[in-house]
C-alpha positions as CSV (number, residue, x, y, z in Angstrom):
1,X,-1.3,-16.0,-30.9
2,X,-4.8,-15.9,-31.6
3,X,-7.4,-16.9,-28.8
4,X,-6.1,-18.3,-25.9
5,X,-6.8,-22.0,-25.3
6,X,-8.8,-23.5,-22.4
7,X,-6.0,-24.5,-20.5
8,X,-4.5,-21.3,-20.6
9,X,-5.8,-18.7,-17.7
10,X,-5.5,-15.2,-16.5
11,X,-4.6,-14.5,-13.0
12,X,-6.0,-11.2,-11.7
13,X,-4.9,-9.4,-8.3
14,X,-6.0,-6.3,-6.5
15,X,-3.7,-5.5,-3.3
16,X,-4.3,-3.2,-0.8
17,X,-2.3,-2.2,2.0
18,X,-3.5,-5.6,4.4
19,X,-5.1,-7.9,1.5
20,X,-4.7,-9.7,-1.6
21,X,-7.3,-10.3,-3.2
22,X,-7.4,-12.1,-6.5
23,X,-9.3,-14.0,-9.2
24,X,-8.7,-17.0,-12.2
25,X,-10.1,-17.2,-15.2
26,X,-9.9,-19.3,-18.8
27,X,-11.3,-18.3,-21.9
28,X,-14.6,-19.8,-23.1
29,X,-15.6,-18.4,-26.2
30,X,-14.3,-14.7,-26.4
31,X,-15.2,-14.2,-22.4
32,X,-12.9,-15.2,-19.6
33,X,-14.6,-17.7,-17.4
34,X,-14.0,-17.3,-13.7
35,X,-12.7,-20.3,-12.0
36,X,-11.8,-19.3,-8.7
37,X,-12.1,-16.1,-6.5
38,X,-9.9,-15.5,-3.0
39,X,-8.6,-12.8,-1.1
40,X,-5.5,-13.0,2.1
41,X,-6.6,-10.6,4.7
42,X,-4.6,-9.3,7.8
43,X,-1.4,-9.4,5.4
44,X,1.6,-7.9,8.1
45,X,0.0,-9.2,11.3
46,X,1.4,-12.7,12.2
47,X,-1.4,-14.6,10.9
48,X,-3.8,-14.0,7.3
49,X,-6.6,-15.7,6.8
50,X,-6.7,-17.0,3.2
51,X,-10.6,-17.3,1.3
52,X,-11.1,-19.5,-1.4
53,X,-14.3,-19.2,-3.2
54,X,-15.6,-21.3,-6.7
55,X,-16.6,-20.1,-10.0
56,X,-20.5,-19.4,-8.4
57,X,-19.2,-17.7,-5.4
58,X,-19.6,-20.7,-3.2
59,X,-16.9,-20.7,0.1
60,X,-14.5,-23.7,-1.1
61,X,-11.7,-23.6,1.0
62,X,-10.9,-21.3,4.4
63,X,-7.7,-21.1,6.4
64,X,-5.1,-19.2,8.4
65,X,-1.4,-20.0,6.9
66,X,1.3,-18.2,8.3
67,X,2.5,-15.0,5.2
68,X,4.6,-12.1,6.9
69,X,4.1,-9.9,4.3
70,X,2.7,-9.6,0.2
71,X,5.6,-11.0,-1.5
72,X,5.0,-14.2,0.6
73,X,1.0,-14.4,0.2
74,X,1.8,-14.0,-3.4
75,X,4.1,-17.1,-2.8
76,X,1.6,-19.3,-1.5
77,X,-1.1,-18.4,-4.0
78,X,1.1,-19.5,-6.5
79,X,1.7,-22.6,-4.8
80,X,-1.5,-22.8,-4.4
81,X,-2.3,-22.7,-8.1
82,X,0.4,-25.5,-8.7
83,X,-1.1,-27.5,-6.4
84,X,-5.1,-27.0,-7.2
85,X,-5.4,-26.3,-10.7
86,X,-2.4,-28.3,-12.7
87,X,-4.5,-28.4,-15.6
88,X,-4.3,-24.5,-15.8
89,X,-1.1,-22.8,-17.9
90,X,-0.3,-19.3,-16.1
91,X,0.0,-16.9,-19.4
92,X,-0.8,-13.9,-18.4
93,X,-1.4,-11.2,-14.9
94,X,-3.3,-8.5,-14.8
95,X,-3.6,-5.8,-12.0
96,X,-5.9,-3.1,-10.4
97,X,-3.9,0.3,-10.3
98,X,-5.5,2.9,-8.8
99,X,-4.1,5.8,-10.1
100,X,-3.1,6.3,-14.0
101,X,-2.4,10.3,-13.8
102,X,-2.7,11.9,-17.0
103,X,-0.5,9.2,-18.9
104,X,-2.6,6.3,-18.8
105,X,-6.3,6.5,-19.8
106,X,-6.9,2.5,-20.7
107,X,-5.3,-0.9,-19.6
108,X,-1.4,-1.3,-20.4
109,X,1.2,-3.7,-20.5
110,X,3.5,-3.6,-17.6
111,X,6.6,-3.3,-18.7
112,X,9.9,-1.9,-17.5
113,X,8.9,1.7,-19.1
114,X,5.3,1.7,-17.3
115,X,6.7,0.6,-14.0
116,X,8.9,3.4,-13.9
117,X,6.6,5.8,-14.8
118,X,3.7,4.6,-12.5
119,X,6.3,4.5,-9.9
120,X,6.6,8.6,-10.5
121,X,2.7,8.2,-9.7
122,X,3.0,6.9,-6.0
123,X,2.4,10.5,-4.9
124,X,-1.1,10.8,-5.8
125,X,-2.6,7.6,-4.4
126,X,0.0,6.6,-1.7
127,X,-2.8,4.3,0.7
128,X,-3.1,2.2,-2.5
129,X,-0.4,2.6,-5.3
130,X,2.7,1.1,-3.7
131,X,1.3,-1.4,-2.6
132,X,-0.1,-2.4,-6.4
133,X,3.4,-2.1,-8.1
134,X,4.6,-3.8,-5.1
135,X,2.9,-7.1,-6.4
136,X,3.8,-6.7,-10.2
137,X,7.4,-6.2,-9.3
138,X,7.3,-9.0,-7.2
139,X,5.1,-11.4,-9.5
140,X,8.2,-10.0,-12.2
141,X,10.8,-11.5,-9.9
142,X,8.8,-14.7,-9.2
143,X,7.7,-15.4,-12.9
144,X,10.0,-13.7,-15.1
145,X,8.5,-13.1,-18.6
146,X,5.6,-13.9,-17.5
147,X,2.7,-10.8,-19.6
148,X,1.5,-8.4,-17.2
149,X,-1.3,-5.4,-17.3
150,X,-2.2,-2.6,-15.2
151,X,-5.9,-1.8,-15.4
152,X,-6.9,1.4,-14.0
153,X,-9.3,2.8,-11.9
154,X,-8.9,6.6,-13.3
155,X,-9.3,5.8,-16.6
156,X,-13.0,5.2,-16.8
157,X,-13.6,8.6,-16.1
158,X,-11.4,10.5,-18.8
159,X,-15.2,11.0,-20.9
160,X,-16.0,13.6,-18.7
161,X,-16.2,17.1,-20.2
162,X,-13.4,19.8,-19.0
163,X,-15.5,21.7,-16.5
164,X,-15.3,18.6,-14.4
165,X,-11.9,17.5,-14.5
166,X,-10.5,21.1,-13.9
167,X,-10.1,23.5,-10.5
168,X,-10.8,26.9,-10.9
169,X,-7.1,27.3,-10.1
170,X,-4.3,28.9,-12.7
171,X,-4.5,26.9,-15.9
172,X,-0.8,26.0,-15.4
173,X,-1.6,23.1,-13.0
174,X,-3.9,21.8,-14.5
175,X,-1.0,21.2,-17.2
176,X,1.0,19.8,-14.4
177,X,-1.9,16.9,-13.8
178,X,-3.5,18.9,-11.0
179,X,-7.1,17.6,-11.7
180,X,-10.2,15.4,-11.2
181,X,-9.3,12.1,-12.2
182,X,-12.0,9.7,-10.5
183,X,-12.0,6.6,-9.2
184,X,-13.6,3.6,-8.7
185,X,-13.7,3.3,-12.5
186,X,-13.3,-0.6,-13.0
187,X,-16.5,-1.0,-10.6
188,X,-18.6,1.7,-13.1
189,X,-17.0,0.1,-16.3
190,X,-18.7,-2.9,-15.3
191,X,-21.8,-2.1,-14.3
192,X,-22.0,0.0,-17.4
193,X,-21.2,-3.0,-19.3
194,X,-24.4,-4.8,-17.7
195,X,-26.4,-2.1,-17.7
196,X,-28.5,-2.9,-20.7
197,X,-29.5,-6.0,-19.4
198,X,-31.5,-4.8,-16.7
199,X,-32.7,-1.1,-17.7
200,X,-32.8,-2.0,-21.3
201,X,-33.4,1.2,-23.5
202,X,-33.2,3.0,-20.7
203,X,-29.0,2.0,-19.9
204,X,-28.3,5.1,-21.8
205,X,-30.4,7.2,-19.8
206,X,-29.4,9.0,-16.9
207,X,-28.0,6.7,-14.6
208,X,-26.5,7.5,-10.8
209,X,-24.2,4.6,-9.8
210,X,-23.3,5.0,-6.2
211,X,-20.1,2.5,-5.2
212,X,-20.8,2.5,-1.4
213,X,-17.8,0.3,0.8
214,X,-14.7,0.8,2.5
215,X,-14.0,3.5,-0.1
216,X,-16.8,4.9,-1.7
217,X,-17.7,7.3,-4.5
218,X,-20.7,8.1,-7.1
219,X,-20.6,8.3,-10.5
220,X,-22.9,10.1,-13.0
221,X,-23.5,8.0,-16.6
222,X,-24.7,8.9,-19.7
223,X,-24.7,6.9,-22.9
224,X,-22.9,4.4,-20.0
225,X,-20.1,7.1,-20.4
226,X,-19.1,8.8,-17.2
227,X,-19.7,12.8,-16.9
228,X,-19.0,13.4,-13.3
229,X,-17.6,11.7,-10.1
230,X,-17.1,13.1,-6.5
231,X,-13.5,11.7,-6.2
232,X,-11.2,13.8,-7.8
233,X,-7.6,13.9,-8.0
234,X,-6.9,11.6,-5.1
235,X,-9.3,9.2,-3.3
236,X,-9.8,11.4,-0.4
237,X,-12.4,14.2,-2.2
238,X,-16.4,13.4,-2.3
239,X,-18.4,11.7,0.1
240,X,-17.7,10.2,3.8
241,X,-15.5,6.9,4.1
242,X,-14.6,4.4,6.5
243,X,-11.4,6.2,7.3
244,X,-11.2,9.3,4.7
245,X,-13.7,12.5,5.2
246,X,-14.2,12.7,1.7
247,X,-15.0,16.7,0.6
248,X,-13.1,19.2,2.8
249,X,-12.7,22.6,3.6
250,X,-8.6,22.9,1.8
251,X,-8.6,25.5,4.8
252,X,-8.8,23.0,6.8
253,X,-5.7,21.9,6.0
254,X,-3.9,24.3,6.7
255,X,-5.2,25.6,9.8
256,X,-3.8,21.8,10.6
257,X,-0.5,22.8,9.6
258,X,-0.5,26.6,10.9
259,X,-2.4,26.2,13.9
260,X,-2.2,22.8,15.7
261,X,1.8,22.2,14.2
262,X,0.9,19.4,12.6
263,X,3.5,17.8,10.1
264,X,2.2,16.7,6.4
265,X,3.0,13.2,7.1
266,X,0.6,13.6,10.2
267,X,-1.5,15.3,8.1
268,X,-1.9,12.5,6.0
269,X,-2.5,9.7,8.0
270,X,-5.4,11.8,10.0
271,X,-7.1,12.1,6.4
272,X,-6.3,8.7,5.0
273,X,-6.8,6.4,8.7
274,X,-8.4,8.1,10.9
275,X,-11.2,10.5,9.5
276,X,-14.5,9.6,7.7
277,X,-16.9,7.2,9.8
278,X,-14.2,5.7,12.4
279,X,-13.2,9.5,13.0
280,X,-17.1,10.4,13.6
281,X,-17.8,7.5,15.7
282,X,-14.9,6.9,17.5
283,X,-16.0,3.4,17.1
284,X,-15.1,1.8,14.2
285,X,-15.3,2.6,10.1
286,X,-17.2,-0.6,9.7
287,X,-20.7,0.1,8.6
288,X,-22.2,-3.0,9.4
289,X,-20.6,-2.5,13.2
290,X,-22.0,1.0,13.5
291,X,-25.4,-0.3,11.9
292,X,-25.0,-3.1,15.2
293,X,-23.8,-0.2,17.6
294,X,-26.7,1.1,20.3
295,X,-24.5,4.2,20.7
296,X,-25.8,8.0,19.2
297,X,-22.3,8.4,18.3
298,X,-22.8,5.5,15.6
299,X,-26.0,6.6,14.7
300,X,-24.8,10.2,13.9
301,X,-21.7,8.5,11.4
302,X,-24.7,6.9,9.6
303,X,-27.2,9.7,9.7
304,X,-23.5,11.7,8.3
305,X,-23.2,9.3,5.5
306,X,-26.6,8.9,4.3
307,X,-27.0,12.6,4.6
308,X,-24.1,13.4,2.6
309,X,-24.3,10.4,0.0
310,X,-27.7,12.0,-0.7
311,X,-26.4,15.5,-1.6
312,X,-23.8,13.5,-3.9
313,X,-27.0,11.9,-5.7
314,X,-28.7,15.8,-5.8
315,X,-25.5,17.1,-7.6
316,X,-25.2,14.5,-9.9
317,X,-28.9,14.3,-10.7
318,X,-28.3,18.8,-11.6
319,X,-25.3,17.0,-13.6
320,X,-27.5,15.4,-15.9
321,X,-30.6,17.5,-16.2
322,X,-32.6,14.5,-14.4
323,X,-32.5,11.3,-13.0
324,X,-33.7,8.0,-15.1
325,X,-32.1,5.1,-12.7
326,X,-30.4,5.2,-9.5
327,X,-27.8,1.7,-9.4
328,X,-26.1,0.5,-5.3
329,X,-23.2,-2.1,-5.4
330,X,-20.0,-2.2,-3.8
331,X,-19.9,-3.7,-0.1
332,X,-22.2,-1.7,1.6
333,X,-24.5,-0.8,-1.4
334,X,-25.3,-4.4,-2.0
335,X,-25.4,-5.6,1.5
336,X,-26.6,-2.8,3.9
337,X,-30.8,-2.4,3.3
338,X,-30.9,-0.1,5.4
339,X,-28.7,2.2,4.1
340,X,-30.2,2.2,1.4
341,X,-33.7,2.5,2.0
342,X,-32.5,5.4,4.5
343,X,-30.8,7.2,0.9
344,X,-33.9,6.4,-1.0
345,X,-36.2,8.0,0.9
346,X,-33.8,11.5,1.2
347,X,-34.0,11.3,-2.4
348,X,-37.6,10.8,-2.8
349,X,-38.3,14.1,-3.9
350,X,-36.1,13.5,-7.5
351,X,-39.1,10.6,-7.8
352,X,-36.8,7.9,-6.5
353,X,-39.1,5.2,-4.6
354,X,-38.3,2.0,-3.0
355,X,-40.3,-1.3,-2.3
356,X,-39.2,-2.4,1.1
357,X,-40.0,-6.1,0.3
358,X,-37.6,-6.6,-2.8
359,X,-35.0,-3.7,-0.9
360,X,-35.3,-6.1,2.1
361,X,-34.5,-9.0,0.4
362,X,-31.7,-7.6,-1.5
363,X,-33.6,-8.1,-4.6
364,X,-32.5,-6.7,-7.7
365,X,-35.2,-4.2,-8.6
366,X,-35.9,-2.2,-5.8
367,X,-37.6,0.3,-6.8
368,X,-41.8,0.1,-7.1
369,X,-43.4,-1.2,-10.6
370,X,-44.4,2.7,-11.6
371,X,-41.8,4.8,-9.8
372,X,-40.1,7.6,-12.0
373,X,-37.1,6.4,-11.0
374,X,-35.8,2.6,-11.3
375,X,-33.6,1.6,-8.5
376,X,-31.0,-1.2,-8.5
377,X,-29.0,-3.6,-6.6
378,X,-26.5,-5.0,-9.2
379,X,-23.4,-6.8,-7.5
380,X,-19.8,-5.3,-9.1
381,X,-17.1,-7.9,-10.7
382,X,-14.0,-5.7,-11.1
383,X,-12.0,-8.9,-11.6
384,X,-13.9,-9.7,-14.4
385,X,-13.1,-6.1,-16.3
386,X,-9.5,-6.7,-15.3
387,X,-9.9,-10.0,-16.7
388,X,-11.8,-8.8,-19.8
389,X,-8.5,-6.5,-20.4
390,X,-5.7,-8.6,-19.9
391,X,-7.0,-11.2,-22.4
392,X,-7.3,-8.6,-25.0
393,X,-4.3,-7.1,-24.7
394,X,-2.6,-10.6,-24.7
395,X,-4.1,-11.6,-27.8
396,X,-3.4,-8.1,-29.4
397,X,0.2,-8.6,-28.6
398,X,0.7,-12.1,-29.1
């Protein structure tokens, strides 16, 4: 169909288990062209707050409207689009998935066949997966025909080399798909994308990207290719989390199960809800609310996650024989100075530095003039690599 016209747009969405988030774009040139950003939050409870914000990020529109569940935020954000942007033709949908498995290592149509088998998938990534098929099938139902694509957060990482994405367990699982897969991948394609123009030759150096948020992970680059990553085959493994532990003791586990009679289901929701900084703090998983909080037992969830984001930095740095650039985004690495001035100076010994004014200011460059290693604030744009897919894949399909 060759490009796609101006009045032709791309809707991308990115549910969790209580949100919606989502984004519009047109073409302009060969690049999609945000229009509008949004997000529902509180999905399930009895009232959602719905965010609108404009093509520079600006808060255009905020409200509470009454959605019980996904299918009917999804409802009213397509009402919404009927109503607010007319001049906008619908072509095309395209979709965060969390977890590809071993089948899937770039962006897809989603069609009856991929459903299916991403459906077979749940299992790995169940916080997160159903709740992403859960919109496509629905968006099916509501648009029918309508060209969808799943976009996946494993497949960035299917670069790295073997001794990373294996367990030294029998060789026969790993044939069966137990292995590292990463995560996190659409937030390192993109920075990897923009990498060049900040560190300039130096992109294809050795480059630490830490995603710090609700979930958070690391990610070691080379040749803006990725070579190692703490997450592995599910979203709990690597460093501390608002309500996941991150790296654990698989003895653990079982002395759960053996010892306290604790069922798998239980099990699961202890390491998925209720571990990671809420579990430490007793107080909440929110980093910004601990960073307010007076109490030691907020300060030790910190001191926790700094200390052990730090040792994620130290074994990714031994990864790649050095350290050329050290890169924050995600919620709290592009919003939390602290937190990062408090992981900067832990890693001062591999020659990271940090100027406190332009950290302070959540500058950019934060790192001083002659350091030996640059550091970076550089804001993610998932939507915009989920974007960047689905238009390519609709124009290769036609």
């Amino acid at each position: 169909m060759g490009e796609v016209s101006a009045q032709e747009a791309v809707l991308t969405l990115n549910a969790g288990s209580s949100s919606l988030k989502f984004g519009v774009f047109t073409l302009d040139g060969t690049h999609p062209r945000r229009r509008w950003s949004g997000e529902y939050r509180g999905v399930g409870g009895r009232r959602v707050g719905f965010r609108l914000r404009g093509a520079d990020g600006g808060e255009a529109a905020e409200e509470t409207v009454e959605v019980a569940d996904h299918e009917q935020a999804l409802s009213h954000l397509l009402g919404w689009w009927d109503g607010a942007v007319p001049d906008l033709r619908l072509v095309a949908a395209g979709h965060r998935v969390v977890h590809g498995g071993t089948d899937f290592d770039g962006p897809v149509p989603l069609d009856g066949r991929a459903l299916r088998r991403l459906g077979e998938l749940v299992h790995l990534a169940p916080l997160h997966m159903p709740h992403n098929l859960a919109i496509a099938h629905l968006l099916q139902r509501l648009r029918p025909g309508l060209f969808q694509v799943a976009c996946f957060d494993t497949a960035f990482h299917r670069t790295m080399p073997l001794r990373e994405r294996c367990f030294a367990l029998p060789r026969r699982w790993f044939g069966r798909g137990v292995q590292r897969y990463g995560f996190h991948g659409l937030s390192y394609e993109y920075i990897a994308s923009v990498l060049p123009e900040y560190l300039g030759e130096r992109a294809d150096g050795r480059v630490i990207v830490a995603h710090l948020g609700h979930g958070a992970s690391l990610c070691a680059l080379h040749r803006r290719r990725s070579v190692a990553t703490t997450m592995g085959m599910t979203p709990l493994d690597g460093i501390p989390m608002a309500t996941r532990p991150g790296a654990l003791d698989p003895g653990v586990v079982l002395w759960l199960q053996r010892q306290a009679g604790m069922a798998p289901e239980e099990v699961e929701m202890l390491l998925n809800r209720r571990s990671g900084l809420l579990g430490l703090s007793g107080i909440s998983g929110d980093m910004e609310t601990l960073l307010a909080d007076r109490r030691p037992e907020a300060g030790e969830a910190v001191d926790y996650f700094v200390h052990h984001t730090h040792r994620a930095i130290a074994s990714l740095a031994a990864s790649l024989g050095g350290l050329d650039a050290l890169v924050f985004t995600g919620g709290i690495g592009e919003n939390a100075p602290y937190v990062r001035e408090r992981i900067c100076r832990e890693a001062a010994w591999l020659g990271v530095t940090l100027d406190a004014e332009a950290n302070n200011a959540n500058g950019t460059c934060i790192s001083l003039p002659h350091g030996g290693v640059s550091v970076w604030r550089i804001p993610t744009d998932e939507e915009q690599v989920i974007a960047r897919h689905t238009l390519h894949l609709l124009q290769r399909t036609g």
